[in-house]
C-alpha positions as CSV (number, residue, x, y, z in Angstrom):
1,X,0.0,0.0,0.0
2,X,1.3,3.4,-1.0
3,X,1.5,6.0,1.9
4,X,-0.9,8.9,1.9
5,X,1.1,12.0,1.2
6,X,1.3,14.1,4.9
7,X,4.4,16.9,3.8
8,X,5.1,19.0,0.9
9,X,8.6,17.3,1.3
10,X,6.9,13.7,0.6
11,X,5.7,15.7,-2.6
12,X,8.8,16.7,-3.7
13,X,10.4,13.1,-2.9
14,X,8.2,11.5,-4.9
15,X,9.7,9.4,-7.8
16,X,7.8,8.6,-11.1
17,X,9.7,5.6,-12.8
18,X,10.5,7.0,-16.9
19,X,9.8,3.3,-17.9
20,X,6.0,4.0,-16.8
21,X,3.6,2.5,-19.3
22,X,0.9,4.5,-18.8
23,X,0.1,8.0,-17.2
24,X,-2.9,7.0,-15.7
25,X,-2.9,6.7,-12.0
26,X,-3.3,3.5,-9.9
27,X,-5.9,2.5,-7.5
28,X,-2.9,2.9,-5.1
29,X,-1.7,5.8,-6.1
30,X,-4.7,7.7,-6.2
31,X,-5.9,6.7,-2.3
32,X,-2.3,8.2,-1.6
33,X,-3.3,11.8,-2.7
34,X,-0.6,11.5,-5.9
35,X,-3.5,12.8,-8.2
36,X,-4.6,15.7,-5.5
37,X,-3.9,19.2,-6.2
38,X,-0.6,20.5,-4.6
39,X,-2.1,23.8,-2.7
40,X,-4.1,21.1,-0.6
41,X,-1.1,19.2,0.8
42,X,0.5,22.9,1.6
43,X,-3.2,23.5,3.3
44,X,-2.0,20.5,5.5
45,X,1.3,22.1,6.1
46,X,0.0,25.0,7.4
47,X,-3.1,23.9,9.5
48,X,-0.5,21.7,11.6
49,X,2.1,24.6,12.0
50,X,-0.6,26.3,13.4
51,X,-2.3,23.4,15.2
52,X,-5.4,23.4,13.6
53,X,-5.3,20.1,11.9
54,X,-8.1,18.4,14.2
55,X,-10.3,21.7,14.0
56,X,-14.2,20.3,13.2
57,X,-15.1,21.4,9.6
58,X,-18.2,21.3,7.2
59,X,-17.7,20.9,3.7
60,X,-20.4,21.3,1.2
61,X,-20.4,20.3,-2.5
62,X,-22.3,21.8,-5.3
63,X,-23.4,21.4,-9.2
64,X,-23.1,24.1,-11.6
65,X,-25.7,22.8,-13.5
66,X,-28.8,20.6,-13.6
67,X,-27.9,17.0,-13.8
68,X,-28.1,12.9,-12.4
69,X,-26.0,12.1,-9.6
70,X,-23.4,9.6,-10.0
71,X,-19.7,8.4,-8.3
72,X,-20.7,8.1,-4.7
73,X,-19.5,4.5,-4.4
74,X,-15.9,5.7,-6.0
75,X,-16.0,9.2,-3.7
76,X,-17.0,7.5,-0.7
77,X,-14.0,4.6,-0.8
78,X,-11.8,7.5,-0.8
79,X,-13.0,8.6,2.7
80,X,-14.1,5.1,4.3
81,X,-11.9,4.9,7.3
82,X,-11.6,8.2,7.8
83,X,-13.1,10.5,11.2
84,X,-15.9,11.6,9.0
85,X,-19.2,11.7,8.4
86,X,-20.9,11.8,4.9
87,X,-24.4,12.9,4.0
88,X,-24.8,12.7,0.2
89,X,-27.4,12.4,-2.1
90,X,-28.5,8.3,-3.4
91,X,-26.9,7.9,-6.7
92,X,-29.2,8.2,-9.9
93,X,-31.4,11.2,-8.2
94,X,-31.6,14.3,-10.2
95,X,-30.4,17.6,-8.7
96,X,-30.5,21.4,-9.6
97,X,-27.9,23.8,-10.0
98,X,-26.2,24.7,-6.7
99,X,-28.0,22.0,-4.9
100,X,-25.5,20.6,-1.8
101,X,-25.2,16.9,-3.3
102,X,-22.1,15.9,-1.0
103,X,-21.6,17.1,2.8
104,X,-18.6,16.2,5.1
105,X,-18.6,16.4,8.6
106,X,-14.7,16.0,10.3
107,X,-11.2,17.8,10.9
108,X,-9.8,18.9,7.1
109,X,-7.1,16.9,8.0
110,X,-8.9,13.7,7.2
111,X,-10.8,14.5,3.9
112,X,-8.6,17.9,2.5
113,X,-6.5,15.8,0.2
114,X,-9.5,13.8,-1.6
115,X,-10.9,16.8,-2.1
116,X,-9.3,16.9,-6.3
117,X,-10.2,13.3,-6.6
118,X,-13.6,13.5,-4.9
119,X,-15.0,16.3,-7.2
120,X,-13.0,14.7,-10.3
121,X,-15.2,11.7,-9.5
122,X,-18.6,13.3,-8.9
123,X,-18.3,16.0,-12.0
124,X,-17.2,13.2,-14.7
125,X,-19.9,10.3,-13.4
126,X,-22.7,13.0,-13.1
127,X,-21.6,14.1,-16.1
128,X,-21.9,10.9,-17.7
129,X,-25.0,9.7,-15.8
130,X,-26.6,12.9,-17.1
131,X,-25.8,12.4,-21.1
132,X,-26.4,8.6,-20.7
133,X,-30.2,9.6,-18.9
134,X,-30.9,11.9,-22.0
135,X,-30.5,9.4,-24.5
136,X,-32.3,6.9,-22.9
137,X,-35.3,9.5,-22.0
138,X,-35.1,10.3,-26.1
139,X,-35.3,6.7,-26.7
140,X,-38.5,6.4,-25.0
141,X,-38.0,2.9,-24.0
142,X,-35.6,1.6,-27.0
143,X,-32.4,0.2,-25.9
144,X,-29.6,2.7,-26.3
145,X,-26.2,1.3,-26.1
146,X,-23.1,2.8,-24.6
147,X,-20.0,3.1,-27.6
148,X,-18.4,5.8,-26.0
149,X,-15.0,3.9,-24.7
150,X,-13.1,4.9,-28.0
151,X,-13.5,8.6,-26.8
152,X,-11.8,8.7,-23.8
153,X,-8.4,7.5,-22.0
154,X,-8.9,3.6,-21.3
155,X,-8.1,4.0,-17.6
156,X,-11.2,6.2,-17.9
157,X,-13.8,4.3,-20.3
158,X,-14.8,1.4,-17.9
159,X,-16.0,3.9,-15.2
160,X,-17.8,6.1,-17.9
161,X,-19.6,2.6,-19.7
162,X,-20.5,1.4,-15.9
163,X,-22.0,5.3,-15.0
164,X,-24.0,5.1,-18.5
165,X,-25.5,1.7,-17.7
166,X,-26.1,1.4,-14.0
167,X,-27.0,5.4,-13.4
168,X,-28.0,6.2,-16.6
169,X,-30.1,3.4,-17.5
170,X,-28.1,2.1,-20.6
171,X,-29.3,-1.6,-21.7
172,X,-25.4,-2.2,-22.1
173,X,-22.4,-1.1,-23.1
174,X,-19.8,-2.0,-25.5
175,X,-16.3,-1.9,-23.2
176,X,-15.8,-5.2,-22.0
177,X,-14.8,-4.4,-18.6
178,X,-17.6,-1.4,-18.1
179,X,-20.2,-3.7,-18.6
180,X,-18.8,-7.0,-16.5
181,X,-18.5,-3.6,-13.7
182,X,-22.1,-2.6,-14.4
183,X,-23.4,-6.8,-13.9
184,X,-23.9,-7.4,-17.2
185,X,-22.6,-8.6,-20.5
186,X,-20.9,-6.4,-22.8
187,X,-22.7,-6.4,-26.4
188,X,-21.7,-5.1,-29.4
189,X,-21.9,-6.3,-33.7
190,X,-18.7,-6.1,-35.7
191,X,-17.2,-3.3,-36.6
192,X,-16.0,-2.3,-40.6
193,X,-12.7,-3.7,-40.0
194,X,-13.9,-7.4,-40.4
195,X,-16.4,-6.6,-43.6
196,X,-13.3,-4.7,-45.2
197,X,-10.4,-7.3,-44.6
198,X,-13.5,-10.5,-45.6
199,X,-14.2,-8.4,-48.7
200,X,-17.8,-9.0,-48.7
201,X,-20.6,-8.2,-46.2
202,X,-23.0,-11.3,-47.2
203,X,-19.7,-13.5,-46.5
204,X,-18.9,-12.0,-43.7
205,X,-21.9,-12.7,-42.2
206,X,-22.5,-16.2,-42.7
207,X,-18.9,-16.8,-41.0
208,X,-20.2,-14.6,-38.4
209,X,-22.9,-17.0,-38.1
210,X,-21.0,-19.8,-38.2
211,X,-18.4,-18.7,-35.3
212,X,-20.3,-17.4,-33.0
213,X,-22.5,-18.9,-30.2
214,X,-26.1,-19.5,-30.6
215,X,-27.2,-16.8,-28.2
216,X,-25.5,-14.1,-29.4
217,X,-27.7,-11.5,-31.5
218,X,-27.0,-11.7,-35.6
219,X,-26.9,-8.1,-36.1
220,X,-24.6,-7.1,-39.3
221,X,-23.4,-3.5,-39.9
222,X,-24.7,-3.0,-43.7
223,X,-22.5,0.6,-44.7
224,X,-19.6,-0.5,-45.8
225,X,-19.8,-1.6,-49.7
226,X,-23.4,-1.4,-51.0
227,X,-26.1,0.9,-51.0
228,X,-27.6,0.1,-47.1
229,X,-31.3,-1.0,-48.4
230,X,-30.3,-3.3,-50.5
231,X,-27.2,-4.6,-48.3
232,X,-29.7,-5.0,-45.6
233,X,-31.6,-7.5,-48.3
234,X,-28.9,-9.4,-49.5
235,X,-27.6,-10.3,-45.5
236,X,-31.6,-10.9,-44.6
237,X,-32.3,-13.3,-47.3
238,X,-28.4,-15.2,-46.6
239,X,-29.7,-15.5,-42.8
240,X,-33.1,-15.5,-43.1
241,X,-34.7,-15.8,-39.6
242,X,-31.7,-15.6,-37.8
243,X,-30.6,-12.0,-38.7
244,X,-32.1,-10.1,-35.5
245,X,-31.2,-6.9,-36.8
246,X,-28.9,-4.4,-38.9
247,X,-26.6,-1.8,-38.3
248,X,-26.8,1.7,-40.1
249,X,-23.3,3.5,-39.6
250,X,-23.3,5.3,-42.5
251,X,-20.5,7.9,-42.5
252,X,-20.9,11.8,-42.6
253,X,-19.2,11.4,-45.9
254,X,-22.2,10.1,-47.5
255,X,-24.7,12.0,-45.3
256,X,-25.0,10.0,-42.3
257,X,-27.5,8.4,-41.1
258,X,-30.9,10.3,-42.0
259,X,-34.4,9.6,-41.1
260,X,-35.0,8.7,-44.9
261,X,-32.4,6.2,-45.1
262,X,-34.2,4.4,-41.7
263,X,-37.5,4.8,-43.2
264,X,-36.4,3.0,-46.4
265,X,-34.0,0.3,-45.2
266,X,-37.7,-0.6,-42.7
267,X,-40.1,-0.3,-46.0
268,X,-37.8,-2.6,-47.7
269,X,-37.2,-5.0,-45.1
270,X,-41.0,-4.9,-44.6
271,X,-42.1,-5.4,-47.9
272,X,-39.8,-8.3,-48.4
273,X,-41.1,-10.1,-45.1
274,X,-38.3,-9.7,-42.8
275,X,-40.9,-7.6,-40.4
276,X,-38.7,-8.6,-37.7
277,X,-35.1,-7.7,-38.2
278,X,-34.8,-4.3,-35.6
279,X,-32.6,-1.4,-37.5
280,X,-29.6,-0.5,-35.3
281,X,-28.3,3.1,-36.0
282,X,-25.1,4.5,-34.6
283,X,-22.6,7.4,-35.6
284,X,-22.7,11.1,-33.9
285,X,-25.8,10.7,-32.1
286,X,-27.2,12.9,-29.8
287,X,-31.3,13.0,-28.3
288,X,-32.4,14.8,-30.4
289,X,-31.7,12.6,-33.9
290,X,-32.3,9.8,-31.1
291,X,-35.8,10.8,-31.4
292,X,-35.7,11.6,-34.9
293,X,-34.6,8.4,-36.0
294,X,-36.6,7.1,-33.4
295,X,-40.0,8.3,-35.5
296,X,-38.4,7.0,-38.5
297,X,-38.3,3.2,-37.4
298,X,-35.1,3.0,-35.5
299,X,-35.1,0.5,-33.2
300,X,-31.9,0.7,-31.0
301,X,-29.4,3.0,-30.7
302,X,-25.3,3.4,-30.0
303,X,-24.2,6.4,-28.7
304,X,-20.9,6.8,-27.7
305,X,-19.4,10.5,-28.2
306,X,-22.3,12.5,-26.7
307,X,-21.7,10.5,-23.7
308,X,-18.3,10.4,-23.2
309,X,-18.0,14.0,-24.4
310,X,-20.6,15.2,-22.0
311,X,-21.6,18.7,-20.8
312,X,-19.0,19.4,-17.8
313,X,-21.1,19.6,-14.6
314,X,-18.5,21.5,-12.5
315,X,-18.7,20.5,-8.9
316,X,-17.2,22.9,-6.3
317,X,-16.7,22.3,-2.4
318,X,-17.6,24.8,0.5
319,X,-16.3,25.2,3.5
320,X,-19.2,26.3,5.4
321,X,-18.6,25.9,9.3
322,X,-15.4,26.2,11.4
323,X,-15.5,25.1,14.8
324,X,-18.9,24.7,15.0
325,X,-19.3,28.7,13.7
326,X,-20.6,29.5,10.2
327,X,-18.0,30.5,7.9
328,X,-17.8,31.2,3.8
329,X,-16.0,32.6,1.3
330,X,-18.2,36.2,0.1
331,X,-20.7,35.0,-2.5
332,X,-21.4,31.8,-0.6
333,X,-24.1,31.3,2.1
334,X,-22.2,30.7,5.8
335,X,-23.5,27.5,7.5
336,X,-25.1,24.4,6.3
337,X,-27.6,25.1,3.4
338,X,-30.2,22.2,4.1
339,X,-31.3,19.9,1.3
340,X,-34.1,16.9,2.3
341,X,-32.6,14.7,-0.2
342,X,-29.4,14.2,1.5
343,X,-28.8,11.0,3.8
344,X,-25.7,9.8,6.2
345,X,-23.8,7.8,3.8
346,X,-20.7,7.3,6.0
């Protein structure tokens, strides 16, 4: 276990081998404050030179903007342990701008260092939670499916593909380890590599067929060669009743993927008797074309960049009473600003 830093000194000790693989941060190495700001450990510094280490603080944290609250289970390991108490909002409840969504109770000594890391957490996972819920809400009750891994740092995509399906109702998720985190089974089709280096996408999918197991979903992307209506023929007439669906991808290049091109790909695919086979669109989505495409026929939906690139939700933390006495910075309110929602989480 890495030491929790105490010192500036310790700061400017510490070593960061050049034969590092990555620059992401350990589990380790984040519970040891390495990923804190630096002012905070100086704030340590100086509260014990002056002997106020132990001196009972409240702490209050707050949204900038409208939004689903996500991270607790993350913030909260940070602190377990710790001579605090936590009252915070449950995870998945909606808040309002400058709501309190996260309260500590303790001497700054024993949360001040988190304090980076624990508003890190909360801002990206509500921010993600938030994107994920809109989607979803656009979807009215089609599956949407989280792609959003290739858009951010790996250390970071299996917490954002978790946040999207367990707080902001995702049916799944694409990154392997974000959905085993989230309970479930990651899903996903093929992507235009395989149709591309196969040469053909009616070949392609009979071998996809063939290889693998019964209970996966036959559901073959149809951009890549062919005009997509009449790919989306040609792979439902090779598979017949076991194509469950196909997947519109269609590049901006060649106009995306339109509300015409769903409502023609479904006609077709109608008309021909394949009444079945659910259209899956992906590419640049966002809730609104959700719910365009939605009208049009769509039937499921992979979002990955609008989720992943989510409106920031700044969170900011307050202290609001010293020693039992109100206390704030000017433009803040001194004392505990009450909030119903909160409960004792720690």
């Amino acid at each position: 276990m890495v030491k929790r830093l105490e010192i500036l000194e310790e700061v400017h000790a510490l070593q960061v081998s050049p034969e590092r693989p990555f620059a992401s941060a350990t589990h380790e190495e984040i519970m040891a404050g390495h990923t804190t700001d630096v002012y905070f450990v100086k704030t340590i510094d100086i509260l014990r030179a002056c002997g106020k280490l132990e001196v009972p603080v409240v702490a209050e944290i707050f949204p900038r903007y409208d939004g689903i609250f996500a991270g607790l289970d993350e913030a909260l390991n940070l602190l377990k342990g710790s001579k605090v108490e936590v009252y915070a909002l449950p995870e998945g409840t909606p808040f309002k701008a400058k709501d309190v969504v996260f309260r500590i109770h303790g001497p700054y000594n024993a949360f001040g260092i988190y304090e980076t890391a624990i508003l890190g957490i909360l801002a990206s996972s509500s921010s993600w939670a938030t994107a994920a819920r809109e989607c979803v809400e656009a979807a009215d009750g089609r599956p949407v499916l989280c792609f959003g891994a290739r858009h951010v740092h790996p250390a970071v995509a299996p917490v954002m593909e978790r946040v999207a399906v367990a707080i902001g109702g995702c049916s799944s998720a694409s990154c392997i380890l974000g959905a085993k985190l989230a309970g479930i089974e990651p899903q996903g089709t093929i992507p235009h590599a395989a149709i591309l280096i196969v040469g053909d996408t009616v070949e392609l999918a009979l071998l996809y067929d063939k290889c693998i197991p019964e209970e996966e979903a036959r559901t073959i992307l149809v951009d890549t060669f062919k005009d997509e209506a009449e790919e989306s023929l040609r792979v439902a007439r090779a598979l017949g009743g076991k194509l469950a669906g196909v997947r519109l991808d269609t590049p901006g290049e060649r106009g995306g993927v339109t509300p015409e091109l769903v409502r023609e790909v479904r006609w077709r695919l109608d008309k021909a008797g394949f009444i079945d086979v659910k259209i899956v669109v992906s590419g640049g989505l966002s809730p609104n074309r959700i719910r365009e495409l939605a009208q049009a026929g769509a039937d499921f939906f992979g979002v990955g960049s609008y989720i992943a690139h989510a409106k920031a939700i700044d969170m900011t933390m307050d202290i609001k009473m010293v020693d039992g006495m109100p206390r704030a910075k000017r433009g803040r309110l001194p004392g505990i600003v009450e909030n119903p929602l909160l409960h004792r989480v720690l």
